[in-house]
C-alpha positions, 0 to 999 in steps of 0.5 A: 821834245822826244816823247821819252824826254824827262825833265829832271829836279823840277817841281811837278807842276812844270813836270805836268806842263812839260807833259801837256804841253811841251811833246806833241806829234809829227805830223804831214803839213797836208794833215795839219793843213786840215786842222786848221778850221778856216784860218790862214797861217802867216810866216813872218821872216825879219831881214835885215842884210840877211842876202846870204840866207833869207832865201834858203829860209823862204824857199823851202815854205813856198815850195812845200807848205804853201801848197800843202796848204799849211801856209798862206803867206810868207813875208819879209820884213825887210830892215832897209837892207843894202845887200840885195835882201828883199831882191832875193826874199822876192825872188823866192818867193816871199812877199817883201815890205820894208820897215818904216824907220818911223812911224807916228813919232816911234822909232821901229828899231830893231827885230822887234820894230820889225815883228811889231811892223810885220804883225800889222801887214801880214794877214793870217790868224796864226802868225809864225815868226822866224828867224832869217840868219839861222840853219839849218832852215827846214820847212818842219821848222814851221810845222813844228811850231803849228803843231800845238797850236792846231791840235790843242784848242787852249794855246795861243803862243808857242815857243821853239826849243833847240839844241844850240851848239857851238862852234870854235876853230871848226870844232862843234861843242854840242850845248855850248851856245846861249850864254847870255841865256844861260847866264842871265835869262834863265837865272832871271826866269827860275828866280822871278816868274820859275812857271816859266822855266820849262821853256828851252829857250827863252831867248829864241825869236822864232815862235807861233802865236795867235794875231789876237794874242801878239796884238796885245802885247807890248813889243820891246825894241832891243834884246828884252823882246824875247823874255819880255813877250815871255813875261807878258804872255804869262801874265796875259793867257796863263801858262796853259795858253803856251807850249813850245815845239822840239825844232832840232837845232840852231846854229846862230852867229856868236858874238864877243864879250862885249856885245854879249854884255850889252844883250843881257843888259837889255834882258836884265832891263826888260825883266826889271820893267816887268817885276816890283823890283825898284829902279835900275841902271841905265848905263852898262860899263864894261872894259876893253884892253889897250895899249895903256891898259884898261879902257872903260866903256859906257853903253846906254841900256835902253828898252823901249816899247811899241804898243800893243797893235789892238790899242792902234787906229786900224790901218790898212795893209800894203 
């Protein structure tokens, strides 16, 4: 955030991380390229049908922190995609490996199934994972969430924070987006782990981390990733082990109800796994208007984990 920024009706210990850790400096990649001290920097891209935008977000990192030395890899986790996607992530740049759809048993699905692969092939000590469907898509994105973790020895995860306006009938609402952050993350972290709650946006995938820290961690397959790496990092490192960067904003595609309902269920049941809170459901109804009325609907709410990569025989990278 700006350093002028404040946070205002919060208890002073979250006052006092938000001062440590939640404003850093700007600096030029050549200069944090210089802070590295001999470790490489992965950027790991997740893609999957993303041909529209996978270029825009690899390009700018091969053309300017590369060499800048800042970056040392970009690569794609490719999703199956039938789009033309890895083409186009190669054709700019990216290295490309595809997801197994399964592997000894698990079946890797989803964005997590794609970092959980991705952690594995990529080859940095610092892996930063962004997002392949967003924009604006600049390479001070990268920068931003490096900051932190070059300049302050204790951190190992950083989170990205951003406005996340909204968009409907071509107006822009500024601060409308992230309902189910809102609505459902944010109350769930204020209620049951409020060390957390300094964090903008809990929800957003596109963070920083070391590989030692994410190789320890369980990574969930559905929507629960976000809050549930949130959740196990804190439990892992402390607090004081992570910080987030101020990226600006991100205009991300918006969802209906339905599919909104289905995400913070997902949210809802990565929390519930992670807190003494007893059992919980694992079906979500939800209810759709037709002709002769109300139709009810049932989805299955299931989260399930990868472990943690340290717990795995060593493999060697493709």
């Amino acid at each position: 955030m700006h350093p002028a920024t404040t946070v205002q009706g919060v208890a002073d210990p979250l006052t006092s991380w938000w001062q440590r850790r939640a404003v850093w400096p700007v600096l030029p990649p050549v200069d944090l390229a210089a802070r590295k001290d001999g470790r490489t920097v992965s950027v790991v891209v997740p893609a999957r049908q993303e041909a529209q935008t996978v270029a825009g977000v690899v390009r700018p990192l091969v053309q300017e922190l590369v060499p800048a030395g800042l970056v040392d890899e970009v690569l794609v986790v490719d999703g199956r995609s039938t789009d033309g996607t890895p083409e186009l992530a190669l054709a700019a740049g990216a290295r490309v490996v595809e997801v197994p759809e399964a592997l000894d048993g698990r079946r890797l699905a989803g964005k997590g199934g794609a970092l959980w692969w991705g952690q594995q092939q990529a080859q940095g000590d610092l892996l930063v994972f962004l997002d392949a469907d967003v924009a604006p898509s600049r390479s001070a994105t990268v920068a931003a969430l490096l900051t932190p973790l070059l300049l302050e020895p204790a951190v190992r995860f950083v989170k990205a924070a951003f406005d996340r306006p909204l968009t409907v009938a071509g107006v822009l609402h500024p601060g409308s987006g992230g309902r189910v952050t809102e609505m459902t993350a944010r109350p769930l972290l204020n209620a049951w782990w409020p060390e957390l709650a300094g964090f903008v946006q809990p929800l957003s995938g596109e963070l920083a981390a070391t590989r030692e820290l994410l190789a320890q961690l369980p990574f969930a397959t559905g929507y629960g990733l976000e809050l549930g790496m949130l959740v196990d990092v804190l439990r892992l490192a402390g607090l004081d082990a992570m910080a987030q960067a101020d990226i600006g904003e991100r205009r991300h595609r918006h969802h209906s109800d339905q599919v909104l309902g289905r995400m913070a269920a997902e949210v809802l049941a990565a929390a519930l796994a992670r807190h003494p809170a007893g059992p919980h459901g694992k079906e979500l109804v939800q209810f759709a208007r037709e002709e002769d009325g109300f139709v009810r609907r049932t989805s299955e709410v299931v989260v399930t984990s990868l472990p943690p990569v340290a717990s795995l025989p060593v493999r060697r990278a493709s």
